[in-house]
PLY file of the C-alpha trace (Angstrom):
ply
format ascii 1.0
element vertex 255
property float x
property float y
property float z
element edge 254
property int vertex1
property int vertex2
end_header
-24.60 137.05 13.48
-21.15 137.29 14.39
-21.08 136.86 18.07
-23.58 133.81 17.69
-20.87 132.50 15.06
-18.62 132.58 17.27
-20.66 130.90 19.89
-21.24 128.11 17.47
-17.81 127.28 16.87
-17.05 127.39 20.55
-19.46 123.94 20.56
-18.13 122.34 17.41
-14.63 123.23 18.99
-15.94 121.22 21.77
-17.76 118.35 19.99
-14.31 117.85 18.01
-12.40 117.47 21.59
-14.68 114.73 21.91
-13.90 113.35 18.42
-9.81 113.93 18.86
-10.06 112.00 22.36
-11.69 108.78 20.67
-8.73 108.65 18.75
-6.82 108.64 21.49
-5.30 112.77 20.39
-5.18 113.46 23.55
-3.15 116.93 23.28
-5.71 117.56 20.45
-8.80 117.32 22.64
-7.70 119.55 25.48
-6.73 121.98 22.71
-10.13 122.16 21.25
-11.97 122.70 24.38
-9.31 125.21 25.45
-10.01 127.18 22.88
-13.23 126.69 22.81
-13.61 128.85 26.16
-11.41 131.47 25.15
-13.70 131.99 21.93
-16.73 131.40 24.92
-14.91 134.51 26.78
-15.17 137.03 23.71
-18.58 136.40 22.13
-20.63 138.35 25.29
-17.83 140.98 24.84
-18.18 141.53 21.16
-21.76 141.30 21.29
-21.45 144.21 23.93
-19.49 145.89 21.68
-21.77 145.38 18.95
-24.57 146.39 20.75
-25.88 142.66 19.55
-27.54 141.72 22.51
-30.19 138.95 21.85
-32.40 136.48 23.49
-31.44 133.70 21.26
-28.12 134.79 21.81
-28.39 134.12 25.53
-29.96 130.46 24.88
-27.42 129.20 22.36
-24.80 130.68 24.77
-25.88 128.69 27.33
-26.42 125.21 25.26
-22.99 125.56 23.86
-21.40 125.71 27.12
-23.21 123.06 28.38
-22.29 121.09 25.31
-18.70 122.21 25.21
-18.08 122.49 28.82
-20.30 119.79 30.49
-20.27 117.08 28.07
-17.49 117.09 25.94
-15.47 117.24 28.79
-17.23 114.11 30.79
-16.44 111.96 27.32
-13.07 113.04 26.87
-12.21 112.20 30.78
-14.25 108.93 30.33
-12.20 107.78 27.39
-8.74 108.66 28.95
-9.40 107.22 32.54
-12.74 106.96 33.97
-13.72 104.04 31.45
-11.22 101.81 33.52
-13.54 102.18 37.10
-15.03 99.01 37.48
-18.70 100.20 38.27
-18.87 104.04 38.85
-16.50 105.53 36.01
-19.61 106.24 34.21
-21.21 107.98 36.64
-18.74 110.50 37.53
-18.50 111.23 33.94
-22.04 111.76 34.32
-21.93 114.19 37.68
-19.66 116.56 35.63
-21.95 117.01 32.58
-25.27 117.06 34.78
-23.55 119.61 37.31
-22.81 121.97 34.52
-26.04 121.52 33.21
-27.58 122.63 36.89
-24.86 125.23 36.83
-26.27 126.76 33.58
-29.80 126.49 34.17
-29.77 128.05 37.57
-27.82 131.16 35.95
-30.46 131.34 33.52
-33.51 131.45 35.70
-31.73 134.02 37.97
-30.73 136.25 34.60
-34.11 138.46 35.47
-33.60 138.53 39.55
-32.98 141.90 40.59
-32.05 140.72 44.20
-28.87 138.59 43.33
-26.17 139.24 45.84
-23.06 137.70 44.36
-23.71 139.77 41.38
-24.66 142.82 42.64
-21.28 142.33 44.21
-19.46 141.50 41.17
-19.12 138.04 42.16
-20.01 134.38 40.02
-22.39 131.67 42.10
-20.04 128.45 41.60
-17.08 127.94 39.34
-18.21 128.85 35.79
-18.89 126.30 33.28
-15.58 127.01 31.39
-13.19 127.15 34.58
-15.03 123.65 35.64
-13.88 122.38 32.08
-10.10 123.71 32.43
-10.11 122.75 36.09
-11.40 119.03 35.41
-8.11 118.57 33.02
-5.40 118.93 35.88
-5.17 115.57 35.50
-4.64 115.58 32.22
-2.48 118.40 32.18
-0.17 116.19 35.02
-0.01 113.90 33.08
1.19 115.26 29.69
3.99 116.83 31.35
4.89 113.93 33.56
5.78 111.50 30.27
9.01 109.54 31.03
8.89 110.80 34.55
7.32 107.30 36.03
4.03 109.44 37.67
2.01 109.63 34.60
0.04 105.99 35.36
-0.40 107.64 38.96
-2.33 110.86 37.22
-4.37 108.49 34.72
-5.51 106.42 37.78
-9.24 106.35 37.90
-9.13 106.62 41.57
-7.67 109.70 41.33
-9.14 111.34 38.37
-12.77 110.10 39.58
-12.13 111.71 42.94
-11.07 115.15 41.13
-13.91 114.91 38.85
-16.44 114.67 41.60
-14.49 117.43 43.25
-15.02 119.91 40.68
-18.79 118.81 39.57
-19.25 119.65 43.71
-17.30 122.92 42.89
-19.80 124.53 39.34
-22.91 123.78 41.28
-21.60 125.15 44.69
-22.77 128.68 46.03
-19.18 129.73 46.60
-18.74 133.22 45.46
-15.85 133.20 43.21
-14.55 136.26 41.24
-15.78 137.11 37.80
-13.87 138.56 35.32
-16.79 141.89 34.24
-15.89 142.92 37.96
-11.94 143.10 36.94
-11.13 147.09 36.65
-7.49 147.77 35.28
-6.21 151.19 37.03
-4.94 153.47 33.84
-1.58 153.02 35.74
-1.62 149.01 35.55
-2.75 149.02 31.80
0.54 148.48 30.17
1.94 145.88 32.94
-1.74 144.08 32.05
-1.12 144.44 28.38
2.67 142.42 28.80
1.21 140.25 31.49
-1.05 138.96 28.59
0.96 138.99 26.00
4.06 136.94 27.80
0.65 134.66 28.96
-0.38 134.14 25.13
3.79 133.15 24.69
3.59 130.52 27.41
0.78 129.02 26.16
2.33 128.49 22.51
5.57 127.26 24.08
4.60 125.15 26.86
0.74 124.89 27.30
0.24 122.21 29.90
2.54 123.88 32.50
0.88 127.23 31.74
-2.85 125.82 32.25
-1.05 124.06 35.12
-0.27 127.36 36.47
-3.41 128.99 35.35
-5.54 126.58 37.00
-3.29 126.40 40.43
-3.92 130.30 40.64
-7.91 130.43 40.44
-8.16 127.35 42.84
-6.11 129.49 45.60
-8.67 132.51 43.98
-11.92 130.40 45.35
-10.76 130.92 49.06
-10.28 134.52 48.72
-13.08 135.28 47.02
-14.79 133.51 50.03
-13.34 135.99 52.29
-13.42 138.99 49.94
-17.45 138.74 49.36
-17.24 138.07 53.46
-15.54 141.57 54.27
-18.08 142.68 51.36
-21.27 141.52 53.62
-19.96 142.99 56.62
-18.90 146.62 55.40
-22.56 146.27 53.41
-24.05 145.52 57.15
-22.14 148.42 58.72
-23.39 150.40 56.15
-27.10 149.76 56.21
-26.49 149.75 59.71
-25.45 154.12 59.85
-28.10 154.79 57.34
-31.08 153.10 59.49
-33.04 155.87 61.48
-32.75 156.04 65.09
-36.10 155.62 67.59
-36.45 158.97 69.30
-35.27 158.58 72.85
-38.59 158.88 75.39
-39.75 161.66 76.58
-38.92 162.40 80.54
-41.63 162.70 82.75
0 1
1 2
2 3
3 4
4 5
5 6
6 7
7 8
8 9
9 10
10 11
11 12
12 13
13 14
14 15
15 16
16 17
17 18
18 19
19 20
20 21
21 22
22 23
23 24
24 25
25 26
26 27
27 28
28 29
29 30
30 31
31 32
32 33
33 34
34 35
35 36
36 37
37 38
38 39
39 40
40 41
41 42
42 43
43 44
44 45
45 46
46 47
47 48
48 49
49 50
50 51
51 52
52 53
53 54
54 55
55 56
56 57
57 58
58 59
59 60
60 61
61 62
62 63
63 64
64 65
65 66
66 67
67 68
68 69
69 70
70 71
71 72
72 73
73 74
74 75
75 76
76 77
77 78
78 79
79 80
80 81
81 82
82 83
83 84
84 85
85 86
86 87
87 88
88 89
89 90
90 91
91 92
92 93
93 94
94 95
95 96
96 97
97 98
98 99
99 100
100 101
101 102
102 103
103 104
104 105
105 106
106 107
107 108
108 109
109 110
110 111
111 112
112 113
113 114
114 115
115 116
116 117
117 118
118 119
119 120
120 121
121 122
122 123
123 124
124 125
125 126
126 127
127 128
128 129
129 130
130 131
131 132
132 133
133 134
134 135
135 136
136 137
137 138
138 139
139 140
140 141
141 142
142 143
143 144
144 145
145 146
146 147
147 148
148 149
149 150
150 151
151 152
152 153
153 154
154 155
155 156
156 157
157 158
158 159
159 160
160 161
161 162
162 163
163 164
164 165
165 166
166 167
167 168
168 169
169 170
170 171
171 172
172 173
173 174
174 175
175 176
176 177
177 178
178 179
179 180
180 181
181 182
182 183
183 184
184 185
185 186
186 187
187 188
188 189
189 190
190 191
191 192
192 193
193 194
194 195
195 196
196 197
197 198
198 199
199 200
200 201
201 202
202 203
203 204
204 205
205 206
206 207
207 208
208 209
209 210
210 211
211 212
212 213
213 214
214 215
215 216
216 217
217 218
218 219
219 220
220 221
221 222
222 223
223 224
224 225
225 226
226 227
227 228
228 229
229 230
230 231
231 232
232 233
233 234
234 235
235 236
236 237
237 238
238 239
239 240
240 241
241 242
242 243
243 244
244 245
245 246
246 247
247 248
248 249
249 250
250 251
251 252
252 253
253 254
């Protein structure tokens, strides 16, 4: 019960995003979906910890993601910008909610694969559905903390936040191997630089969110090109490997 509660108010979290942006909250809405992935980032943990593990689990895990990070998002971006395109606003609101959708349903019909090399790997198959969420808001984030600056009309173009949106929907459904966060292992002798690395994160956030998920976001889009390379050099030494361990034909016999 408890990690599926908190799976369930990860989507209302999200659904209420939706309801802050028609009232033009726009702080409000980011904030709900925000948290809405941290509580998404701690409800496989604790049922791990629980020893909770469940089937339905799994499924209402993956419908409130696609809820809170597919759709949810797609309104809110429609109501801020996208609803000014002349013809395709719509539509790119759209891509971002079906691409999650895709995103999700290919993870679920590959949970059972044993041959999955990304996650054998420790790598993720796209950007996950909560990154794509954050990610999609750099716009939004620009533009919160360019008020009175003269640039915030530039970052609520459509134009612009169409093009980003597209971007992104391209990015969830991608095959890039990007890093996932069960492959992170914390040497003993980094624990207590991780411990105030989080806790000074958790302070930014409270003090000045936008230019923290600013920050946040800049560092796992420069993460998406080294994880290219880092499953790469992953491939090869896996090559070399299998390479040593395959038998050798015995050499002919001489006449």
């Amino acid at each position: 019960m408890i990690p599926n509660a908190i799976t369930a108010t990860a989507l209302c979290l999200g659904l209420t995003g939706v309801r802050f942006a028609i009232g033009g909250e726009w702080e409000k809405a980011l904030a709900s979906i925000v948290f809405a992935g941290v509580l998404d980032g701690l409800d496989g943990r604790i049922a791990r910890l629980l020893k909770a593990n469940s089937k339905f689990g799994a499924e209402l895990d993956s419908l409130a993601d696609n809820i809170a990070f597919g759709t949810a998002p797609a309104l809110v971006l429609f109501l801020w910008s996208l609803k000014d395109a002349p013809r395709f606003g719509w539509i790119a609101a759209l891509a971002l909610a079906v691409c999650c959708a895709l995103r999700l349903a290919r993870f679920n019909s590959r949970i059972e694969t044993l041959d999955q090399p990304h996650k054998s790997a420790g790598f993720n198959t796209g950007v996950p559905a909560p990154a794509g969420a954050g990610l999609a808001f750099v716009p939004v984030y620009l533009w919160l903390v360019s008020q009175g600056s003269g640039f915030e009309a530039w970052f609520r173009s459509w134009p612009l936040v169409m093009a980003w949106t597209l971007f992104i929907a391209l990015l969830m459904i991608s095959s890039l191997p990007t890093f996932s966060w069960s492959s992170l292992r914390i040497r003993r002798s980094m624990r207590l630089f991780a411990l105030a690395f989080a806790a000074l994160l958790v302070a930014a956030l409270a003090v000045e969110p936008w230019w923290t998920l600013l920050a946040v976001s800049a560092v796992y889009l420069v993460t998406v090109p080294m994880g290219l390379a880092s499953y790469a050099r992953f491939r090869r030494r896996r090559a070399n490997e299998a390479q040593r361990e395959r038998p050798t034909a015995p050499a002919p016999a001489a006449n």
